[in-house]
C-alpha positions as CSV (number, residue, x, y, z in Angstrom):
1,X,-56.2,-16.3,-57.6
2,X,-53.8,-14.7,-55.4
3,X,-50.4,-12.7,-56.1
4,X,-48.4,-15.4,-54.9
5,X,-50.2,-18.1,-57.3
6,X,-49.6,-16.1,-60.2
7,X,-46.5,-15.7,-59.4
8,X,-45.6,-19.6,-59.0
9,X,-47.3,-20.2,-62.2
10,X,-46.2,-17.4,-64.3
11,X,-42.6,-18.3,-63.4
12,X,-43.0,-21.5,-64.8
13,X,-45.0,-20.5,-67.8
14,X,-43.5,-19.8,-71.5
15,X,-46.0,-17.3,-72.2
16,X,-46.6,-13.5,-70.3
17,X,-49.6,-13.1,-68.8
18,X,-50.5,-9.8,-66.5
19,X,-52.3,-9.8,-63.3
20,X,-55.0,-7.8,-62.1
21,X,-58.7,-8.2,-59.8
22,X,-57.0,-11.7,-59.3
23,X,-56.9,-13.1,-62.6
24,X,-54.4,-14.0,-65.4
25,X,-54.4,-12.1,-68.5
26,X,-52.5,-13.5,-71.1
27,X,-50.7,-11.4,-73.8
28,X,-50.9,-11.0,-77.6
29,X,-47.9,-10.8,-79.5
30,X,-46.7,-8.0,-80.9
31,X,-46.3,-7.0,-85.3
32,X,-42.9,-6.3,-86.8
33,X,-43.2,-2.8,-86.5
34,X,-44.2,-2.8,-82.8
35,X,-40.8,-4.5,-81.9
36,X,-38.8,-2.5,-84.2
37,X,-40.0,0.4,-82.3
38,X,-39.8,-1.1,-78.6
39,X,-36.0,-2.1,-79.9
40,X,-35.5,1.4,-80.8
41,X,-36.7,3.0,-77.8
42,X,-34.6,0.8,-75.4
43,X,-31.5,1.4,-77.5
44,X,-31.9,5.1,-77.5
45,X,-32.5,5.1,-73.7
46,X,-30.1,3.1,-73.0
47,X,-27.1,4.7,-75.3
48,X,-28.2,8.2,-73.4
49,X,-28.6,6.3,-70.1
50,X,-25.5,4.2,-69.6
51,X,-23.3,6.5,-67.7
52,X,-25.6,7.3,-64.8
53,X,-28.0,5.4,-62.6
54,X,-30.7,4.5,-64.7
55,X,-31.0,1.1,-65.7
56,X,-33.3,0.0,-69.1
57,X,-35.4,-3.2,-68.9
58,X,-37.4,-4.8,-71.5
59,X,-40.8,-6.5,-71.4
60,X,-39.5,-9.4,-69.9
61,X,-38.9,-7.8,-66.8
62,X,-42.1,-7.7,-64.8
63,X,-43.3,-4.8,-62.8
64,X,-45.7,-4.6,-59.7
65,X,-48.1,-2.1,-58.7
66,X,-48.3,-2.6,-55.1
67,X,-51.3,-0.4,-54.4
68,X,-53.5,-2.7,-56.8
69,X,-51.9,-6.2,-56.4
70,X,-51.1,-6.0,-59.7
71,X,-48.2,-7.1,-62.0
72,X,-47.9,-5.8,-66.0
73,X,-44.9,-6.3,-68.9
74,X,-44.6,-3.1,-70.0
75,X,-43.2,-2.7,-73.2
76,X,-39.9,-0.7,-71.9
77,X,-39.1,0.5,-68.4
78,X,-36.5,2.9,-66.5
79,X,-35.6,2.4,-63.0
80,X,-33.0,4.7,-61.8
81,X,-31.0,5.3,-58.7
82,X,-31.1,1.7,-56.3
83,X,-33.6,-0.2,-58.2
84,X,-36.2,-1.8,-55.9
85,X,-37.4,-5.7,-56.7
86,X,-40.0,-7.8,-55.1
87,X,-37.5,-10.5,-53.9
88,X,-34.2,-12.1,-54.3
89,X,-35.1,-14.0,-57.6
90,X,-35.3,-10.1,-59.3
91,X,-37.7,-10.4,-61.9
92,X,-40.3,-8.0,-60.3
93,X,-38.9,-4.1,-60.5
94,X,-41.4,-2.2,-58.1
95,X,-39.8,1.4,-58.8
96,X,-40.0,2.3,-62.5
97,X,-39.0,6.1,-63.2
98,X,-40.2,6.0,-66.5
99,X,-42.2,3.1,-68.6
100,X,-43.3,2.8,-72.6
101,X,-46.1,1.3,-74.0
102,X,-46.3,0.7,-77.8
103,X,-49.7,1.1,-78.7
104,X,-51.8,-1.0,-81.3
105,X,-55.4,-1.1,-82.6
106,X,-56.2,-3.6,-79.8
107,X,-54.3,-2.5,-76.7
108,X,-54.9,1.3,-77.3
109,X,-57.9,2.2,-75.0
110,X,-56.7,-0.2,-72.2
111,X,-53.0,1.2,-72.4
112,X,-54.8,4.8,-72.0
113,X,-57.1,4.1,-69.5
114,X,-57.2,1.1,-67.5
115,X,-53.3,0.2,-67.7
116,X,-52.7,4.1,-67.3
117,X,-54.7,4.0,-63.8
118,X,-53.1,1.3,-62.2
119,X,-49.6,2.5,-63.2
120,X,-50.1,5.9,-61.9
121,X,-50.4,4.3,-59.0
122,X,-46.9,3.7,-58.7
123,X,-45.2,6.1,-56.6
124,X,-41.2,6.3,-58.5
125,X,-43.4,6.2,-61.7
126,X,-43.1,10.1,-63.5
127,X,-43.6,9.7,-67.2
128,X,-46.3,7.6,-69.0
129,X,-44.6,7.5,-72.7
130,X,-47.4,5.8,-75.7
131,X,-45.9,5.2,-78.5
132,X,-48.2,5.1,-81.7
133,X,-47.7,2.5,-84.1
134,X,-48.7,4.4,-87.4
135,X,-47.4,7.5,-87.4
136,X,-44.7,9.5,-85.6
137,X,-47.1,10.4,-82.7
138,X,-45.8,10.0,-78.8
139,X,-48.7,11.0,-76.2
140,X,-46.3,11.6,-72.9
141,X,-47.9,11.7,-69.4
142,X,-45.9,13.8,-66.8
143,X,-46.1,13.5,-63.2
144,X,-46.8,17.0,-61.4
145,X,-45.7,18.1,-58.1
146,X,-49.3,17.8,-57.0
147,X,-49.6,14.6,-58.1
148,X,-51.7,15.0,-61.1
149,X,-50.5,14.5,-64.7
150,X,-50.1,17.1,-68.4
151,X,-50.7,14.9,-71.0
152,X,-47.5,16.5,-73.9
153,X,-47.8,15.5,-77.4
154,X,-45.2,15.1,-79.8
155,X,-45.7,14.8,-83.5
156,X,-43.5,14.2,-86.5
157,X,-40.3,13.1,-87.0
158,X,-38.5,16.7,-86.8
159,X,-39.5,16.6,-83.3
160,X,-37.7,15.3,-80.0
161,X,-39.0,13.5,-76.9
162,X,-37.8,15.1,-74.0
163,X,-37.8,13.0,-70.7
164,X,-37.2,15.5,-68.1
165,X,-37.3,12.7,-65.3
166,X,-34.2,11.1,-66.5
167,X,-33.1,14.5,-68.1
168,X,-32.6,12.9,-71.8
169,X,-33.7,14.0,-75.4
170,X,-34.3,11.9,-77.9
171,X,-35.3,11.9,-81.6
172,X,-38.2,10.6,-82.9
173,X,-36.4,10.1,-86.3
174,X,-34.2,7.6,-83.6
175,X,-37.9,6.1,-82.6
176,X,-39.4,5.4,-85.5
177,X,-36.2,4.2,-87.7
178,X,-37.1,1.6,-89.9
179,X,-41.3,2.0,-89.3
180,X,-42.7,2.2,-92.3
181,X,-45.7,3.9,-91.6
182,X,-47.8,3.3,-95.1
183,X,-47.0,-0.8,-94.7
184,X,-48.5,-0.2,-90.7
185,X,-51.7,1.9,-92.6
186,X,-52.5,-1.2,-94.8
187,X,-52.6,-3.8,-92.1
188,X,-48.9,-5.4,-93.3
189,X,-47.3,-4.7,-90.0
């Protein structure tokens, strides 16, 4: 299948599917606490965001990987300064500055690896955020002058993410409001 095919179908579909190696994948959808957090994360960058030139999306906006023909929901995104779309319809944001996944037990290792690799290859793209599920845990990829990426942890709800790209802080407390991480632990999420 090509890009454009995708594209005419997936407008037209009421379910998200992503696009990579030329085929449709379609997406699960997501527990309680999974949009709680996504819902919190957008909130909080967008409350710290709203006077400058960053502009939050959700998942329903769609972003493109140009190097790899490829097209993901991810779960939050950040596109500041002129934000770049695919065409006149925008629904396709081609310059993320920063994007969020929330993990779970089944998108994990492809959010950390496979999803990782072709996002990287975004060139606007400078922080990976992955949000854990169950427990206050945010694995943060930064983009480095030579191109590479430090992998920052932050743990417990003390602690603060701090976004240097968009030069914001915010509070995991703020993140995970609401998560109740021993329901997550038993499987009622």
């Amino acid at each position: 299948m090509t890009a454009a095919e995708y594209l005419r179908i997936e407008r037209a579909a009421e379910t998200k599917s992503e696009f990579w190696d030329g085929q449709m994948w379609a997406m699960a959808g997501g527990t309680r606490f999974h949009s709680i957090i996504k819902v919190n994360v957008a909130s909080e960058l967008r409350g710290k965001l709203k006077e400058g030139s960053c502009q939050v999306f959700d998942s329903d906006m769609r972003v493109k990987i140009e190097m790899a023909d490829a097209y993901a929901y991810p779960d939050v995104s950040v596109a500041c300064g002129e934000q770049q779309f695919e065409n006149e319809t925008c629904d396709v944001l081609l310059n993320p500055t920063v994007i969020v996944e929330v993990l779970s037990s089944a998108s994990e290792v492809y959010d950390r690896t496979s999803k990782f690799d072709l996002y990287r290859r975004i060139p606007s793209l400078q922080e990976y955020i992955l949000v854990k599920q169950d427990k206050p845990h945010i694995g943060q990829y930064i983009r480095q002058a030579d191109g590479g990426w430090l992998l920052r942890d932050v743990d417990g709800l003390d602690a603060s993410l701090i976004l240097p790209s968009v030069q914001i802080e915010v509070a995991m407390r703020e993140i995970f409001s609401k998560v109740k991480f021993e329901l997550v632990e038993r499987g009622r999420k």
